[in-house]
C-alpha positions, 0 to 999 in steps of 0.5 A: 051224293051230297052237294058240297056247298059255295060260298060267294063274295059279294061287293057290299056296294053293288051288290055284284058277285066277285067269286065263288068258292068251295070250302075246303073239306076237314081232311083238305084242312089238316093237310093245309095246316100239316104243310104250314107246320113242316114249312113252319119247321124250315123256315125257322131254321132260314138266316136272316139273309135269306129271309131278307132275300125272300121278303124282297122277292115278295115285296116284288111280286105284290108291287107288280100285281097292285093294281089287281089286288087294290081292285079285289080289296076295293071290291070286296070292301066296296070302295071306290077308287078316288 
C-alpha cells in the first residue's frame, strides 16, 4: 500500500507548523471540478437579488470569523500583528 503524501504549511518567520494536509487524489479532483461546474451551471441562471442576498450573507459570515482568518493569513505570510 502506498503512502499517500502531506503537505505542511509553515509560517516562514517562526518556522512553526500551522497544518497539515493531504493532496486530494485525480478522482477527488475531477469531482471537485464536476461539482463547481453544475454549481457554476445554477448559479448563472440566479437574479441579481438573490445574488446580493447571498454576497451579503457571506460578507457576514467572513466578518464574523476575522479575527481567525487575519491570524491564518498572518501565519502563513509570517507577519505579525501591529
Amino acid at each position: 500500500m502506498e503512502k499517500q503524501a502531506v503537505l505542511a504549511t509553515y509560517n516562514p518567520a517562526t518556522g512553526d507548523k500551522i497544518a497539515e494536509y493531504r493532496p486530494h487524489t485525480p478522482d477527488q479532483l475531477n469531482s471537485i471540478f464536476e461539482q463547481s461546474r453544475r454549481e457554476y451551471l445554477g448559479w448563472r441562471k440566479t437574479g441579481l437579488s438573490e445574488r446580493e442576498q447571498f454576497l451579503r450573507l457571506l460578507r457576514e459570515k467572513l466578518l464574523q470569523q476575522k479575527e481567525s482568518l487575519a491570524e491564518l493569513i498572518r501565519g502563513e505570510m509570517g507577519k505579525t500583528m501591529t
